[in-house]
C-alpha positions in Angstrom: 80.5 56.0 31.3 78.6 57.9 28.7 80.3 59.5 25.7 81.4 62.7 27.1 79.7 65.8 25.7 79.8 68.4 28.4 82.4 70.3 30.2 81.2 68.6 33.9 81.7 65.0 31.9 85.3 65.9 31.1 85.9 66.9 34.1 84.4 64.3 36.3 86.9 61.6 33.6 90.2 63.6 33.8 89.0 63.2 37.8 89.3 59.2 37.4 92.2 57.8 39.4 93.8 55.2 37.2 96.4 54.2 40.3 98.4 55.7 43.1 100.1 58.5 41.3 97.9 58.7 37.9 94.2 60.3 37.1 93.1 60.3 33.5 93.8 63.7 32.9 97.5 63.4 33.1 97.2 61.8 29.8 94.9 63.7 27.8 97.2 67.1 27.1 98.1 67.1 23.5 100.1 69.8 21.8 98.1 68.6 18.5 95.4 69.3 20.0 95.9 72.6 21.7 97.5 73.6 18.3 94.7 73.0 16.1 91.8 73.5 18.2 90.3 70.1 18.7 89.3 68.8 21.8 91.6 65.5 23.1 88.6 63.8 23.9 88.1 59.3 24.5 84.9 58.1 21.6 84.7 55.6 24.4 85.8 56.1 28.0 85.2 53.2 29.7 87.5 51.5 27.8 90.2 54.2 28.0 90.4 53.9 31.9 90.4 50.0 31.3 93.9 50.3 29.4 94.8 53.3 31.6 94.9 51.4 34.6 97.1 48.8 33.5 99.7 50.1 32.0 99.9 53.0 35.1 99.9 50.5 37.9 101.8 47.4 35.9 104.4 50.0 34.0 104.2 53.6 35.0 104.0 53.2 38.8 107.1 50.7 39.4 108.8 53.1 37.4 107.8 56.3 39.0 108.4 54.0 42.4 111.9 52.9 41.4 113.7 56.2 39.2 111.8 59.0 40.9 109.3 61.1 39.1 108.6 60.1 35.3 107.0 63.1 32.9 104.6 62.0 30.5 105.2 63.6 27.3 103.0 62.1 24.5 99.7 59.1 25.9 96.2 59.4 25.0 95.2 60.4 21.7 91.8 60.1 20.4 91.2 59.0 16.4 89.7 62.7 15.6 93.7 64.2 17.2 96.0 61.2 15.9 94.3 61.8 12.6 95.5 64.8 12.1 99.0 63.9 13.6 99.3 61.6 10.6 97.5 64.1 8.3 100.1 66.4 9.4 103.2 64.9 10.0 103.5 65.1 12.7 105.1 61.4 14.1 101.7 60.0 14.1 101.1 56.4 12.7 97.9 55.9 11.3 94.5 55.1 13.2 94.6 51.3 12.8 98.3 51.4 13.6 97.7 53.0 16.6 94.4 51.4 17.8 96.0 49.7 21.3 98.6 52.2 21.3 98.2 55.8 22.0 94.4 55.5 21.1 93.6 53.5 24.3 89.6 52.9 23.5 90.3 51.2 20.4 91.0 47.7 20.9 93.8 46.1 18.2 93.0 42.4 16.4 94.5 41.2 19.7 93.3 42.7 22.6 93.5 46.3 24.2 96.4 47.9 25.2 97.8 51.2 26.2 101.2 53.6 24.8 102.9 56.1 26.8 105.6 58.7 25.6 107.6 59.3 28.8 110.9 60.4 30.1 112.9 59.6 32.8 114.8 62.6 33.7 117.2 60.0 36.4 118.0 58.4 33.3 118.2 61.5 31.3 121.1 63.0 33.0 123.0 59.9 32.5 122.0 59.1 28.8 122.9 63.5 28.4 126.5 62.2 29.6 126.8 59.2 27.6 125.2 56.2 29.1 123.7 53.8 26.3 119.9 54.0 25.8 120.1 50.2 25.6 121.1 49.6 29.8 117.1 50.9 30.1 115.7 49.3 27.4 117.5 46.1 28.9 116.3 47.2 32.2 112.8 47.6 31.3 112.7 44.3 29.6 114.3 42.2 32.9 111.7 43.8 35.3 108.6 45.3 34.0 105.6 43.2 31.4 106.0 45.4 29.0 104.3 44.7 25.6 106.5 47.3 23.4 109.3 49.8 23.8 110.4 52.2 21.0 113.0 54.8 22.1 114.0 58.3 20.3 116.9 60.4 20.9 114.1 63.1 21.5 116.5 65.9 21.2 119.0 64.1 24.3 115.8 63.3 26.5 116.0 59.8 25.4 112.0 59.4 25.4 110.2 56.4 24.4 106.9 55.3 24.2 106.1 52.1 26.6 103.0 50.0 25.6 101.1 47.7 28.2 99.1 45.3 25.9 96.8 41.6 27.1 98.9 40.1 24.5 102.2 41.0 24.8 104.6 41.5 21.9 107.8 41.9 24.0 109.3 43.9 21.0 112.1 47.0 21.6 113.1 49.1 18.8 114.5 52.6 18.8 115.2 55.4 16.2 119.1 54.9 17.2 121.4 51.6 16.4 120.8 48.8 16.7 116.8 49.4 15.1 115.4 46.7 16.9 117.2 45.1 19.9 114.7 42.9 21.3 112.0 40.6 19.8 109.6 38.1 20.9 109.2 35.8 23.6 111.9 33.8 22.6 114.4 36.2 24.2 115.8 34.6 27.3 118.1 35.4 30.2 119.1 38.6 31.9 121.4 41.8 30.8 122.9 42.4 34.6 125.9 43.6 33.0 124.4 46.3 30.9 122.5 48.4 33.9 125.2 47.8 36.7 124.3 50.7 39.3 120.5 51.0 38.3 118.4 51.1 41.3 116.7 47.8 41.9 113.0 47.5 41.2 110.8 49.2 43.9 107.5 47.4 43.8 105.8 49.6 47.1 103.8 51.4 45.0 
């Protein structure tokens, strides 16, 4: 696909079905963006999609499939918007730091990959009445190849941004304690114990 530079090129891309339940344009909305004025727009679309559609149909869909409906909060960013989300601070890591991440047509040193900010609000309402972030990070990391998870509080939504990458780190931190509870490949075994009465992993998506 060509850069896109006209209104019928954006919306022929947010029209791209990345799987099942996902088209592009449920990732381009950016409150940086509509704040400022500056169009959330991919430098190279093609590659975009590419990430897109694995971390939707490896990550986002098994979880839509399994907890119900998942909101996207924060994905897509392109360099011009995350620029100014680190110029601003406004939780933004830099351009390199995110190439991979949320800016999805900028490959990293290793490969390409993919970041989503969602929320699940099943979990939500459990984490709102005192269920430890750590049974979904534990979760996540037991059924879904995930490359990175980093949770917040998010003001009790318990968000977290979800990375697909080629080359998977297999790293979860959070903003709570413990900082970082999972590294490397080197992790082994299964946390059972920590997500009794999570619904098992639905894989008809």
């Amino acid at each position: 696909m060509r850069t896109i530079k006209s209104y019928d090129a954006l919306d022929r891309f947010g029209r791209i079905r990345l799987s099942k339940h996902f088209f592009m344009r449920d990732f381009l909305y950016s409150e940086i963006s509509n704040f400022y004025g500056v169009p959330n727009i991919p430098e190279n679309p093609d590659k975009a999609v590419e990430a897109g559609r694995h971390l939707c149909e490896e990550l986002l869909e098994p979880l839509n499939a399994t907890f119900g409906r998942i909101t996207v909060r924060s994905a897509y960013r392109s360099p011009k918007i995350n620029s100014i989300g680190h110029e601003k601070g406004h939780n933004c890591a830099s351009n390199k730091a995110n190439f991979s991440h949320h800016i999805w047509d900028y490959p990293d040193d290793n490969g390409i990959g993919a970041t989503a900010c969602i929320v699940i609000p099943w979990f939500m309402d459990k984490y709102s009445s005192g269920t430890d972030w750590r049974s979904l990070a534990y979760w996540i990391h037991d059924h879904l190849p995930y490359s990175q998870a980093e949770f917040f509080d998010g003001r009790g939504m318990c968000s977290f941004n979800l990375s697909w990458h080629e080359k998977p780190k297999k790293l979860i931190t959070s903003w709570m304690k413990p900082r970082v509870l999972l590294k490397g490949e080197s992790v082994t075994g299964n946390f059972t114990e920590w997500y009794k009465g999570f619904p098992k992993l639905n894989t008809s998506t």
